[in-house]
KELOLUM-59607 format. One record per residue (C-alpha): residue number from 1; residue in three letters; y, z, x; chain. Coordinates in steps of 0.5 Angstrom, whole numbers, plus 500, padded with zeros to 3 digits. Example, Ala and Ser with C-alpha at 12.3 -4.5 7.8 and 13.67 -1.06 7.14 Angstrom:
# KELOLUM-59607
@i:1&aa:ALA&north:491&up:516&east:525&ch:A .
@i:2&aa:SER&north:498&up:514&east:527&ch:A .
This chain:
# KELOLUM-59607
@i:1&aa:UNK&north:500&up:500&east:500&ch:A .
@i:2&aa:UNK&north:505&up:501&east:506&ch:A .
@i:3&aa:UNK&north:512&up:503&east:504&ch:A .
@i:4&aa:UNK&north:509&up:502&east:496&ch:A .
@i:5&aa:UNK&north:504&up:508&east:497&ch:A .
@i:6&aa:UNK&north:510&up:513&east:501&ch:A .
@i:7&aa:UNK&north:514&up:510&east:494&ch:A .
@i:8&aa:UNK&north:508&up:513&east:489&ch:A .
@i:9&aa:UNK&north:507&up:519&east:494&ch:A .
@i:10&aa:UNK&north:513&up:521&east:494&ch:A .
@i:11&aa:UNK&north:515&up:518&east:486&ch:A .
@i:12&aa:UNK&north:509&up:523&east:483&ch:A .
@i:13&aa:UNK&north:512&up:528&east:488&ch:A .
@i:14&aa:UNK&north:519&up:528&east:485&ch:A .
@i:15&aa:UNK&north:516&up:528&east:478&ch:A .
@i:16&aa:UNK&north:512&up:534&east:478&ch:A .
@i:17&aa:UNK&north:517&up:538&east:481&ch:A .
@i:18&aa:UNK&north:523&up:536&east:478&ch:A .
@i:19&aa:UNK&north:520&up:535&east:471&ch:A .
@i:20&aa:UNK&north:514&up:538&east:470&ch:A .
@i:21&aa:UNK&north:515&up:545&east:472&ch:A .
@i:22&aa:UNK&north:512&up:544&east:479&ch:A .
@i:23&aa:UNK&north:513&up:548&east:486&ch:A .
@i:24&aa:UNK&north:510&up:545&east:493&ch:A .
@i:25&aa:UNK&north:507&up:550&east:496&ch:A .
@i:26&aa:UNK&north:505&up:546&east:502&ch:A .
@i:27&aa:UNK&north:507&up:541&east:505&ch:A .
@i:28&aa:UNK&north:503&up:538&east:512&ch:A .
@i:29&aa:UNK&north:507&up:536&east:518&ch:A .
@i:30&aa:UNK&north:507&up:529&east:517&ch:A .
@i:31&aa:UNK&north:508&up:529&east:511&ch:A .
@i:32&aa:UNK&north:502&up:525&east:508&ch:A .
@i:33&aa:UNK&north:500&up:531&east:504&ch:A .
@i:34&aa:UNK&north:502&up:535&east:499&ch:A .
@i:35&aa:UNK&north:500&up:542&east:495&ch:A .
@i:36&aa:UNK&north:503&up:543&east:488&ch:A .
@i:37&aa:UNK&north:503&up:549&east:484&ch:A .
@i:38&aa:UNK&north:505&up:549&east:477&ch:A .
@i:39&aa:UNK&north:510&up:554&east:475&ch:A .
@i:40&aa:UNK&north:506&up:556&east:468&ch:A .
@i:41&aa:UNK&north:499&up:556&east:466&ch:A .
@i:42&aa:UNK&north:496&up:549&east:467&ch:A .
@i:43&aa:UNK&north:489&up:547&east:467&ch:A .
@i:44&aa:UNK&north:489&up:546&east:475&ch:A .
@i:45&aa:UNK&north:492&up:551&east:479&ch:A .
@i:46&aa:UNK&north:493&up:547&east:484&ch:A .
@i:47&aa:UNK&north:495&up:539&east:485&ch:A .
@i:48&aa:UNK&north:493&up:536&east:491&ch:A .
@i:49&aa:UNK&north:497&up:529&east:493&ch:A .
@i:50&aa:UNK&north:495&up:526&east:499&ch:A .
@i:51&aa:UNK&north:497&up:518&east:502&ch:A .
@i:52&aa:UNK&north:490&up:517&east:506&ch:A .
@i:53&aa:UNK&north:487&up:510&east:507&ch:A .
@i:54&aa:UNK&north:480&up:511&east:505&ch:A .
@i:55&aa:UNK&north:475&up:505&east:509&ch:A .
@i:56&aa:UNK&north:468&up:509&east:508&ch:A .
@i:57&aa:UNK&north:466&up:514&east:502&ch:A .
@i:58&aa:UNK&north:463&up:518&east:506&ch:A .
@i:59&aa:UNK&north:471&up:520&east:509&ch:A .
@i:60&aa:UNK&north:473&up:522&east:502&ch:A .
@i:61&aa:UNK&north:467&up:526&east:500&ch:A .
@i:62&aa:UNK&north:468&up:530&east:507&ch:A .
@i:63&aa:UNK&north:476&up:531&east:506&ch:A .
@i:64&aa:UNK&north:473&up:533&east:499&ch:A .
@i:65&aa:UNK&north:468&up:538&east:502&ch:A .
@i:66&aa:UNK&north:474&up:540&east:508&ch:A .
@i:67&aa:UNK&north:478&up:541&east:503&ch:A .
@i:68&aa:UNK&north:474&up:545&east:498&ch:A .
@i:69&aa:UNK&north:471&up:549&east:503&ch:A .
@i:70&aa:UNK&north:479&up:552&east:506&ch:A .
@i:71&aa:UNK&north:481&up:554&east:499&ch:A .
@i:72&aa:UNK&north:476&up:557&east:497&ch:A .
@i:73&aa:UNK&north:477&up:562&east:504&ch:A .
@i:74&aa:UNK&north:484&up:563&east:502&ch:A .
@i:75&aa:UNK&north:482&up:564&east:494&ch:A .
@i:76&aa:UNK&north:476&up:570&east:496&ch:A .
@i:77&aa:UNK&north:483&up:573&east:502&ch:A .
@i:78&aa:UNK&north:488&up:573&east:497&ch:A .
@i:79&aa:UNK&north:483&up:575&east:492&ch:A .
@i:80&aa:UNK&north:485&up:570&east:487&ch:A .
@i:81&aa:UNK&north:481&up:568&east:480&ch:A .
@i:82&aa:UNK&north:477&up:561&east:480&ch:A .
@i:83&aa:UNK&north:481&up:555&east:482&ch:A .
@i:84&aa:UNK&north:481&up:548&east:479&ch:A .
@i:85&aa:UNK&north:484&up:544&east:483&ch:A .
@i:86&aa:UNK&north:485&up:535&east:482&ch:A .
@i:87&aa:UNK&north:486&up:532&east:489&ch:A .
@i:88&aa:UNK&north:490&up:525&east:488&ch:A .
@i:89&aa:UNK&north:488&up:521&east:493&ch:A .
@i:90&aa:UNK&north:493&up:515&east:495&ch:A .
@i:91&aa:UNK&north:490&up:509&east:499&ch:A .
@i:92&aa:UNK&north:492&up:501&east:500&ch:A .
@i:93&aa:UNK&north:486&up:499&east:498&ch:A .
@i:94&aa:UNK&north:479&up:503&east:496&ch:A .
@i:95&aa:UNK&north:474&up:505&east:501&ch:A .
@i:96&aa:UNK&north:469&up:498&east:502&ch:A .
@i:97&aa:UNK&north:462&up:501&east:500&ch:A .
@i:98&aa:UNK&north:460&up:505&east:494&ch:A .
@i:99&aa:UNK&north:464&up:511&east:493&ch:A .
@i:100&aa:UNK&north:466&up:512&east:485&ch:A .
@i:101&aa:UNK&north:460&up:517&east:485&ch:A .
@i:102&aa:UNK&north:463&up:521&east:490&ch:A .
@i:103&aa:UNK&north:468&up:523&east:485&ch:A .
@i:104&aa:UNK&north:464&up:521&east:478&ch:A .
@i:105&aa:UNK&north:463&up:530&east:477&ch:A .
@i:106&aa:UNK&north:467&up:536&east:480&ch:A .
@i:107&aa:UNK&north:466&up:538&east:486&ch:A .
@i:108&aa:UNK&north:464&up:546&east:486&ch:A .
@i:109&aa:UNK&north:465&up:550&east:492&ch:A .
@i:110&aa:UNK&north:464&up:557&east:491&ch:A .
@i:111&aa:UNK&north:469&up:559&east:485&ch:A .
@i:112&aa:UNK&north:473&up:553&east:487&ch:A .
@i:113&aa:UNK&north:472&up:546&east:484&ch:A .
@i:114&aa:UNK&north:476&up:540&east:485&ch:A .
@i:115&aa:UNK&north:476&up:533&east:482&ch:A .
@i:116&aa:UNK&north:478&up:528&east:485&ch:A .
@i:117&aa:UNK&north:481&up:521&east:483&ch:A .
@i:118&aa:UNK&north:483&up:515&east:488&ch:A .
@i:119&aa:UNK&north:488&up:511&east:486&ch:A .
@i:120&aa:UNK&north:490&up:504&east:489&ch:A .
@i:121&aa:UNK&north:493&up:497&east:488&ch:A .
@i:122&aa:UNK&north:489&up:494&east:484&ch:A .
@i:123&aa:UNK&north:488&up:501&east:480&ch:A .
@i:124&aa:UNK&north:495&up:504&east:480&ch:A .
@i:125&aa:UNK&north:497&up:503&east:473&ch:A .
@i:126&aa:UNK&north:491&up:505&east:471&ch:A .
@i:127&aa:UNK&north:491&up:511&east:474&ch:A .
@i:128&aa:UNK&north:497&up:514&east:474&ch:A .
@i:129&aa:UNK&north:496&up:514&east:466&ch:A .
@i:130&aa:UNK&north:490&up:517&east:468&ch:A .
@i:131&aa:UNK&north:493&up:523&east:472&ch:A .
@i:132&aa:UNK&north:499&up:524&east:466&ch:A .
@i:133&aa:UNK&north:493&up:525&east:462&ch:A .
@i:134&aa:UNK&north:489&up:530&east:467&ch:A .
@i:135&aa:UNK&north:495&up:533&east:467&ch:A .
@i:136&aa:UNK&north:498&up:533&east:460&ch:A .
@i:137&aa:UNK&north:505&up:530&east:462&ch:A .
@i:138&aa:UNK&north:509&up:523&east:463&ch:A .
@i:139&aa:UNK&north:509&up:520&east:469&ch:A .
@i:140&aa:UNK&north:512&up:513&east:471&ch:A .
@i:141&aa:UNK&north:508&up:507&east:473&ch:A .
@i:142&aa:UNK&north:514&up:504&east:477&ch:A .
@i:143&aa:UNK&north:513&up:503&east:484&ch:A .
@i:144&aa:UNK&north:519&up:501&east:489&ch:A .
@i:145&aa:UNK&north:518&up:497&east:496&ch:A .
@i:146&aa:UNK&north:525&up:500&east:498&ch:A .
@i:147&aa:UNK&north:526&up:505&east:503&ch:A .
@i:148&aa:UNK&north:531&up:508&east:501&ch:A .
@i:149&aa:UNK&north:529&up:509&east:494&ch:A .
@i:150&aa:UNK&north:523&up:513&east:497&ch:A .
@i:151&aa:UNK&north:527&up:516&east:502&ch:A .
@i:152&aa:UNK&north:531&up:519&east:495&ch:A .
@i:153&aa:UNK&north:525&up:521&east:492&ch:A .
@i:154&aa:UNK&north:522&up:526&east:498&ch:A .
@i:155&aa:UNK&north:529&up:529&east:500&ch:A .
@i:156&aa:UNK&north:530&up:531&east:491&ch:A .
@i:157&aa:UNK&north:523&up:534&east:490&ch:A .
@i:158&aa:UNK&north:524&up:538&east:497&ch:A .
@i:159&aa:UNK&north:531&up:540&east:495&ch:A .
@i:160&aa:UNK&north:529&up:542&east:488&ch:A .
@i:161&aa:UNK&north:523&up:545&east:490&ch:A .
@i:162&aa:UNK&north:526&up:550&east:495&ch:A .
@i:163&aa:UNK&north:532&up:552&east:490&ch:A .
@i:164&aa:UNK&north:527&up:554&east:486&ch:A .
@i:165&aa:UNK&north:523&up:559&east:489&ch:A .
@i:166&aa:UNK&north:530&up:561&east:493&ch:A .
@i:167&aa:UNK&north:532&up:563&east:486&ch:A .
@i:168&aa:UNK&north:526&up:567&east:484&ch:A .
@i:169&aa:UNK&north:526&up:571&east:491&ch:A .
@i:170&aa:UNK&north:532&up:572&east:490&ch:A .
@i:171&aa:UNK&north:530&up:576&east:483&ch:A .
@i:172&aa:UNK&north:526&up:580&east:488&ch:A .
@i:173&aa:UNK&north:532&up:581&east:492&ch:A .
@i:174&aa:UNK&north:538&up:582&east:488&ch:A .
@i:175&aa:UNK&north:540&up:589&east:492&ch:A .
@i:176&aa:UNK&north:538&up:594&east:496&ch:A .
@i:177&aa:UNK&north:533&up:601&east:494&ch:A .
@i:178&aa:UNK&north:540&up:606&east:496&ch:A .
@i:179&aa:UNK&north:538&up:612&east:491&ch:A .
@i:180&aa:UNK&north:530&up:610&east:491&ch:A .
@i:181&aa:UNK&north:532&up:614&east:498&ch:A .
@i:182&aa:UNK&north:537&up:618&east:497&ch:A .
@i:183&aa:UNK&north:531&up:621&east:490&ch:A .
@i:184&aa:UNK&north:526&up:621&east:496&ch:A .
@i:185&aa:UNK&north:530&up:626&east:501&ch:A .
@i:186&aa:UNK&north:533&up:630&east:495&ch:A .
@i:187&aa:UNK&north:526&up:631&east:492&ch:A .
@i:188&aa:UNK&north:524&up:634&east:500&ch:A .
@i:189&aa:UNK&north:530&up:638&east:500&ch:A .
@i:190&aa:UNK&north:528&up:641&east:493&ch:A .
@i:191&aa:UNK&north:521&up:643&east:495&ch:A .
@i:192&aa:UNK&north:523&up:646&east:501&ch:A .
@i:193&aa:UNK&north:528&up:650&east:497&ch:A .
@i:194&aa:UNK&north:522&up:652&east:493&ch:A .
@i:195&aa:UNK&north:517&up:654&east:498&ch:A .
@i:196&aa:UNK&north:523&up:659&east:501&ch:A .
@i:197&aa:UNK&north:525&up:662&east:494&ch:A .
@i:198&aa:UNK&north:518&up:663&east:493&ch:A .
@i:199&aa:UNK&north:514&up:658&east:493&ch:A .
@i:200&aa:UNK&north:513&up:651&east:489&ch:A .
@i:201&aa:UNK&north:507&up:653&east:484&ch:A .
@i:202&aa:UNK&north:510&up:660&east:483&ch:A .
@i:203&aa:UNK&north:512&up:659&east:475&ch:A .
@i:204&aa:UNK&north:518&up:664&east:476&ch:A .
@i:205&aa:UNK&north:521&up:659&east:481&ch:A .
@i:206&aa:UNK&north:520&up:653&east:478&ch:A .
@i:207&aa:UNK&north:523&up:656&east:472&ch:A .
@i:208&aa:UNK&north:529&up:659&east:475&ch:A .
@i:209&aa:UNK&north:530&up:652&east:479&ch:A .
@i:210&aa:UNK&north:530&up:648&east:472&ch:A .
@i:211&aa:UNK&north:522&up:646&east:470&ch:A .
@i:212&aa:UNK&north:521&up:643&east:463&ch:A .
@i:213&aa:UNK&north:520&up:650&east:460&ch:A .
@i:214&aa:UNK&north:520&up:649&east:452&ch:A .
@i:215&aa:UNK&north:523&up:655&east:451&ch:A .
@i:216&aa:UNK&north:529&up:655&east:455&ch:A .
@i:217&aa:UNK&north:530&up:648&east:453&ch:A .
@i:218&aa:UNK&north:530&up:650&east:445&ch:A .
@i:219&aa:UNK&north:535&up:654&east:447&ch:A .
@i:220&aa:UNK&north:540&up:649&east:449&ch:A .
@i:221&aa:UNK&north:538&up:648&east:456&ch:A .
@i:222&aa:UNK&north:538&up:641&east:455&ch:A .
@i:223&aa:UNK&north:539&up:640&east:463&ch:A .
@i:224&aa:UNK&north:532&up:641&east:463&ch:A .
@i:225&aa:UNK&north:530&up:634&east:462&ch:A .
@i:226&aa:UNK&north:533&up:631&east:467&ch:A .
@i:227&aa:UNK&north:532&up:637&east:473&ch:A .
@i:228&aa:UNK&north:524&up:637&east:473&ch:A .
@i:229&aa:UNK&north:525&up:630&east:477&ch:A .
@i:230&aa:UNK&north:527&up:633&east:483&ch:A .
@i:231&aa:UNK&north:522&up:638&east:482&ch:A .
@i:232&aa:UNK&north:514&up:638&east:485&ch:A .
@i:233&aa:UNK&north:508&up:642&east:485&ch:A .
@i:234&aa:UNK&north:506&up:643&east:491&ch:A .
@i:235&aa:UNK&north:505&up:639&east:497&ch:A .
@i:236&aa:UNK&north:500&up:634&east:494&ch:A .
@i:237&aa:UNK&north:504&up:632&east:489&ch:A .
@i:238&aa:UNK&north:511&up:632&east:492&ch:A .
@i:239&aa:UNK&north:506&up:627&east:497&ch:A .
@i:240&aa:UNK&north:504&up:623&east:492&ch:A .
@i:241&aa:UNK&north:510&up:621&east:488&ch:A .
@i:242&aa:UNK&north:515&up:620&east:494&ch:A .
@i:243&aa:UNK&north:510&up:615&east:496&ch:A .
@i:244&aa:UNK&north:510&up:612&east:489&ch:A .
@i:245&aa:UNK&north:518&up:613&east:488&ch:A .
@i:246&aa:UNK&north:519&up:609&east:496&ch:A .
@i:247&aa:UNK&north:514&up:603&east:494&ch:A .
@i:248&aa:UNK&north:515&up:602&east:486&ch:A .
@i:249&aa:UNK&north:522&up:605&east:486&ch:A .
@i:250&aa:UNK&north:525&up:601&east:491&ch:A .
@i:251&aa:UNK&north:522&up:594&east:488&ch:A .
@i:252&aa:UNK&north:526&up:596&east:482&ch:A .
@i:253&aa:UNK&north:532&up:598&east:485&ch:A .
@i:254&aa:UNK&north:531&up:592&east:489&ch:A .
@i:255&aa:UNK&north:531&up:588&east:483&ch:A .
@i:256&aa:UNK&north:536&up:590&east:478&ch:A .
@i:257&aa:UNK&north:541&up:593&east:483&ch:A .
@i:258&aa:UNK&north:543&up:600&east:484&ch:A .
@i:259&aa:UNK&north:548&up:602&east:479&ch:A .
@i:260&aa:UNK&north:542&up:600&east:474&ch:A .
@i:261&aa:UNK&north:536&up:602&east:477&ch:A .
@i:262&aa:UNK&north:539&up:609&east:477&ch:A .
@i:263&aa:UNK&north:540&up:608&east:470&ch:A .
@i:264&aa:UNK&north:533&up:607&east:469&ch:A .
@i:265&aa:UNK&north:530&up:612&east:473&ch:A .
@i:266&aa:UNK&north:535&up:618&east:470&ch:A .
@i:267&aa:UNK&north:533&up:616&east:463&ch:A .
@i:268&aa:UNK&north:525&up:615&east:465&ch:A .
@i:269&aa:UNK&north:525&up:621&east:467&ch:A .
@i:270&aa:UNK&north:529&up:625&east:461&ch:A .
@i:271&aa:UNK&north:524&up:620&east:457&ch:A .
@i:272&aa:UNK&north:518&up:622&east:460&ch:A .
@i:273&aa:UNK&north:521&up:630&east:459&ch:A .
@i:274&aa:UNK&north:522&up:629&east:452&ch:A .
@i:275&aa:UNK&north:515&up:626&east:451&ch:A .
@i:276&aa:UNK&north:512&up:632&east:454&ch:A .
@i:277&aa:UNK&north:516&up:637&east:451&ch:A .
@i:278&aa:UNK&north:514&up:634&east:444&ch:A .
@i:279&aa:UNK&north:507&up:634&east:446&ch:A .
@i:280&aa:UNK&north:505&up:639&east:451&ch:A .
@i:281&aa:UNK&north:507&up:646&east:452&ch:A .
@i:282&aa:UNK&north:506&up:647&east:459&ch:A .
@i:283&aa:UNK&north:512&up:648&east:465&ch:A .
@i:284&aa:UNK&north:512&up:641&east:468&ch:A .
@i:285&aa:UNK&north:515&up:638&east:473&ch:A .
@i:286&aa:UNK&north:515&up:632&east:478&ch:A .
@i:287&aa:UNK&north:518&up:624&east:478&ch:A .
@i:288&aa:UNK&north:512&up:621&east:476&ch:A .
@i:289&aa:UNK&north:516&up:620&east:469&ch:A .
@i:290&aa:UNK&north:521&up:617&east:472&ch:A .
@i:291&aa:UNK&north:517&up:613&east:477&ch:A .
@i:292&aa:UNK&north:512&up:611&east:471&ch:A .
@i:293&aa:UNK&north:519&up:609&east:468&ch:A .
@i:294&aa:UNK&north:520&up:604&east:475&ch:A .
@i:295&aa:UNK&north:513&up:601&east:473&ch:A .
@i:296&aa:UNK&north:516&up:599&east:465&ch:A .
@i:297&aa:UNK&north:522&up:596&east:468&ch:A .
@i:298&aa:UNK&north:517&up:592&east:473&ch:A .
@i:299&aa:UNK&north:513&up:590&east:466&ch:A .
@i:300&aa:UNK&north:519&up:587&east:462&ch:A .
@i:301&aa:UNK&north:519&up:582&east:467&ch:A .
@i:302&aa:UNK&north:513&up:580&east:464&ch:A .
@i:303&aa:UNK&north:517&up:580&east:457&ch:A .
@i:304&aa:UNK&north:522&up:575&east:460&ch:A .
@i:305&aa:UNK&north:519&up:571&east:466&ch:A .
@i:306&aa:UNK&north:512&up:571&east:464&ch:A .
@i:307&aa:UNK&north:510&up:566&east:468&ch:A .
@i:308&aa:UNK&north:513&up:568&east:474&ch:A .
@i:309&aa:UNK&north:510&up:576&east:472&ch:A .
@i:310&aa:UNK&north:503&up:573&east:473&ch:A .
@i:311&aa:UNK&north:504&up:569&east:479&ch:A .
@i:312&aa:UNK&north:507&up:575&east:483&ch:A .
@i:313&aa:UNK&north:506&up:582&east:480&ch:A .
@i:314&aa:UNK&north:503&up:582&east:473&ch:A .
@i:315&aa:UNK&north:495&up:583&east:475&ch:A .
@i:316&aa:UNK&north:496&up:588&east:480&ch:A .
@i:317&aa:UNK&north:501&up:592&east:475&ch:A .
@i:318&aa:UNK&north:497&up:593&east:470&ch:A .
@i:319&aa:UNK&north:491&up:595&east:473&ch:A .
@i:320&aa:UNK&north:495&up:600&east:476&ch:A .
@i:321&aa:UNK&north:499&up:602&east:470&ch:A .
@i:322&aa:UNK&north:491&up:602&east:467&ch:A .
@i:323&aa:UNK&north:488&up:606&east:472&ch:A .
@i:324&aa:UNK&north:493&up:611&east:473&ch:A .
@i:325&aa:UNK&north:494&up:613&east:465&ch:A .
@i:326&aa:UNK&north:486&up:614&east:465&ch:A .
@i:327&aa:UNK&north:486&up:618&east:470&ch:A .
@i:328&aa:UNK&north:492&up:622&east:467&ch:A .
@i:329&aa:UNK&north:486&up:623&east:461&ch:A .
@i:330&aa:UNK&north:480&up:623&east:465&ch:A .
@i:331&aa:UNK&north:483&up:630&east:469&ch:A .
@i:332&aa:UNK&north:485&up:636&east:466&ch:A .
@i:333&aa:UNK&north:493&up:639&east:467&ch:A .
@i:334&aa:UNK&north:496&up:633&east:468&ch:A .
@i:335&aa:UNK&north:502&up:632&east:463&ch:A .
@i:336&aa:UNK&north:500&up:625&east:461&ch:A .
@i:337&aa:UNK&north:505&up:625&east:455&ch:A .
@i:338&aa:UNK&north:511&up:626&east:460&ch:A .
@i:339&aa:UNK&north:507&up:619&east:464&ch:A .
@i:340&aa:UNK&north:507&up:615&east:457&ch:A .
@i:341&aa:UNK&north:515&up:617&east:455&ch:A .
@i:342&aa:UNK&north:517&up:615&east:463&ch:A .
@i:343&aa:UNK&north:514&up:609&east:461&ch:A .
@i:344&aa:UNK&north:517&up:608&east:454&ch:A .
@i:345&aa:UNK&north:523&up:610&east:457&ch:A .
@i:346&aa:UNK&north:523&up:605&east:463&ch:A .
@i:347&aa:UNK&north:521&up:599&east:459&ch:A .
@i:348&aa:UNK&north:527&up:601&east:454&ch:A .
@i:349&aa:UNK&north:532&up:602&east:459&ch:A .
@i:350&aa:UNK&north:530&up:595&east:463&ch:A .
@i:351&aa:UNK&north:531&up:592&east:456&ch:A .
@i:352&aa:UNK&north:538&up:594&east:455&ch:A .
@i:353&aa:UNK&north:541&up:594&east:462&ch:A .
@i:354&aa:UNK&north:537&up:587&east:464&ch:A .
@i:355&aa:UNK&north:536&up:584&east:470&ch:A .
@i:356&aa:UNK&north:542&up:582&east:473&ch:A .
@i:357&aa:UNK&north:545&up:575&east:471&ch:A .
@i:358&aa:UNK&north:541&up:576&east:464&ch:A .
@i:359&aa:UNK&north:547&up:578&east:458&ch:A .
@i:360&aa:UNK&north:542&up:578&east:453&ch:A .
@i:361&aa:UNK&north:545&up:581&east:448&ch:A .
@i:362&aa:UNK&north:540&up:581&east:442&ch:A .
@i:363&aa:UNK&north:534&up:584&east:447&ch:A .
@i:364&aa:UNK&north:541&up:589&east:449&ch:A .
@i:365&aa:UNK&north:542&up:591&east:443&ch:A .
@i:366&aa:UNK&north:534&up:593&east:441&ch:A .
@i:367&aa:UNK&north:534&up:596&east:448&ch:A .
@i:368&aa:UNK&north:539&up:601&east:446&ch:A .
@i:369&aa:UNK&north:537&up:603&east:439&ch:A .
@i:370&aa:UNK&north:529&up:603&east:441&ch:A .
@i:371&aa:UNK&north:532&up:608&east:446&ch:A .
@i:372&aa:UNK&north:536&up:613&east:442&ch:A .
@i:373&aa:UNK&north:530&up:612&east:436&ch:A .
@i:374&aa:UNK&north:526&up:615&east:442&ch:A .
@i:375&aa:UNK&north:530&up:620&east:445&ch:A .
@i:376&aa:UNK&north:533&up:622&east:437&ch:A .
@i:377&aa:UNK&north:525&up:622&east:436&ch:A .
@i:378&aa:UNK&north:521&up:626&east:441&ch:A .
@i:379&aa:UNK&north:527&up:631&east:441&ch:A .
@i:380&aa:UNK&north:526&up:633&east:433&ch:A .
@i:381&aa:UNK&north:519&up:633&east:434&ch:A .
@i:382&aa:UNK&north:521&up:638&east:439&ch:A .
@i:383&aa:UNK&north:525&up:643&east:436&ch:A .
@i:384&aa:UNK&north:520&up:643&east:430&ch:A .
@i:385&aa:UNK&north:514&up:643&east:433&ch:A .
@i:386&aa:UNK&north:514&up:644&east:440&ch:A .
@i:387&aa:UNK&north:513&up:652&east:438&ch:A .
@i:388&aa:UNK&north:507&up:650&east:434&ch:A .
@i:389&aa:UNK&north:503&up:647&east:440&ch:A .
């Protein structure tokens, strides 16, 4: 194909990135091969295009067997789901000898399977067609000869193709975790305080430094709701959330910036107070509402950029989310409500300061009255019944 097949390369290229919602995740040196991922959920996880004079069956059936095998190596690292992948070989002419049986079925290679198709100059509109169809969008069958042209179409889809994923970085990396540390060191100041004045598991300490303590709150205490976040109960537990509140609060506050992510955090944390002083009796303390709190703002990305939630995060959270709520049921004296309330509160909170550069104002205002309807909620429960518990 010469210039015509560099023209094609680069023409599906641009096409999937620029309108159909791909991004090019690799592209080889001499660029002559490319790796696209679609940006939402698409039958193939992976659309491989490479310009590649075939001579023989047998080099495409060992570029099909080399490719297959280095993806699924990269699949089991990156502990990835099964990968269907479509390998778009662009060639001058078909190989010589018998070669469509290569191809006929998927190629299967540990959980990887790749489907192969070959597109030439006496196929070519056929198998553009072909390919819109595997990938359920409209592709063009016009090809130029024009240097320039292709030229065009490289330099569009690279520079499109890079803003994108610049932008979603930037999402990830919008400030910078200034109170996530300024929480860290004030939670260690506030356990050496304790250990001096008698000790983090002393009840009478915990009290008197402002612990969720029912009855001074129904006494009008109300500071009680936010002081436990600084608070923890022996060295293990400050260990545990200061790790916590370093790797998921600095996300957070990364994200959405530090006069928010205090928000976040402050109002988690009350939430995850209130929630278990409406359902629990006990005296507790710790940030693990508020760091619960951090874990809903992360999920309302999946509400407003599921896409991108579930190609980063999103597994791997809610796992964690899962797992550490069924411990909180399956261990005795952890104060699960206060977890659940932090996560309510942080999903809430999120919603209705939003991410940065979002101004959503309907999903605002439903964040700010969900908000008060739990804050108001949880409290009236408390008064009233707290006592009965």
């Amino acid at each position: 194909m010469g210039i015509s097949g560099d023209n094609l390369f680069w023409k599906l290229t641009h096409e999937a990135v620029t309108r159909h919602d791909y991004q090019i995740i690799r592209l080889s040196e001499d660029e002559q091969e490319v790796l696209l991922g679609p940006y939402k959920n698409k039958e193939f996880q992976i659309v491989r295009f490479i310009r590649m004079d075939l001579d023989w069956g047998r080099e495409l059936h060992q570029d099909i067997e080399r490719t297959a095998g280095h993806i699924d190596r990269i699949r089991k690292q990156s502990w990835k789901h099964p990968i269907q992948l479509l390998n778009v070989y662009i060639s001058t002419y078909p190989p010589v000898d018998e070669w469509e049986f290569r191809i006929d079925k998927p190629h299967q290679e540990g959980q990887t399977t790749i489907k192969s198709i070959v597109v030439h100059k006496d196929n070519e509109a056929e198998m553009v067609f072909y390919l819109a169809q595997l990938l359920g969008v409209s592709l063009s069958s016009d090809n130029s000869l024009d240097p320039n042209e292709t030229a065009r179409l490289r330099s569009e889809a690279i520079t499109y193709s890079n803003r994108r994923i610049k932008e979603e970085r930037q999402i990830f990396n919008f400030g910078k975790p200034i109170f996530t540390y300024l929480f860290t060191a004030l939670q260690i100041l506030m356990f050496i305080l304790l250990e001096a004045a008698g000790g983090s598991q002393n009840t009478q300490v915990l009290i008197q430094f402002g612990a969720k303590y029912n009855p001074s709150i129904i006494n009008g205490e109300w500071w009680r709701f936010f002081t436990p976040i600084i608070l923890h109960i022996g060295m293990l537990h400050l260990l545990m959330n200061t790790l916590a509140l370093i790797y998921i609060g600095s996300a957070v506050e990364r994200m959405y910036g530090s006069v928010k992510f205090l928000f976040i955090y402050l109002f988690a944390g009350a939430a995850g107070t209130l929630a278990s002083f409406a359902l629990s009796p006990s005296i507790s303390a710790g940030a693990s509402g508020a760091i619960f709190g951090c874990f809903g703002a992360l999920l309302y990305l999946g509400i407003i950029k599921p896409n991108l939630f579930f190609r980063t995060i999103g597994s791997n959270l809610i796992f964690i989310i899962v797992l550490n709520l069924l411990f909180g049921f399956a261990v005795p004296n952890i104060d699960n409500a206060g977890h659940i309330g932090g996560l309510l509160g942080g999903f809430l909170a999120a919603l209705t300061v939003q991410l940065p550069k979002q101004n959503k104002w309907g999903l605002r205002l439903l964040g700010a009255f969900l908000s008060i309807l739990l804050i108001a909620g949880a409290y009236i429960y408390g008064i009233h019944f707290a006592w009965i518990i």
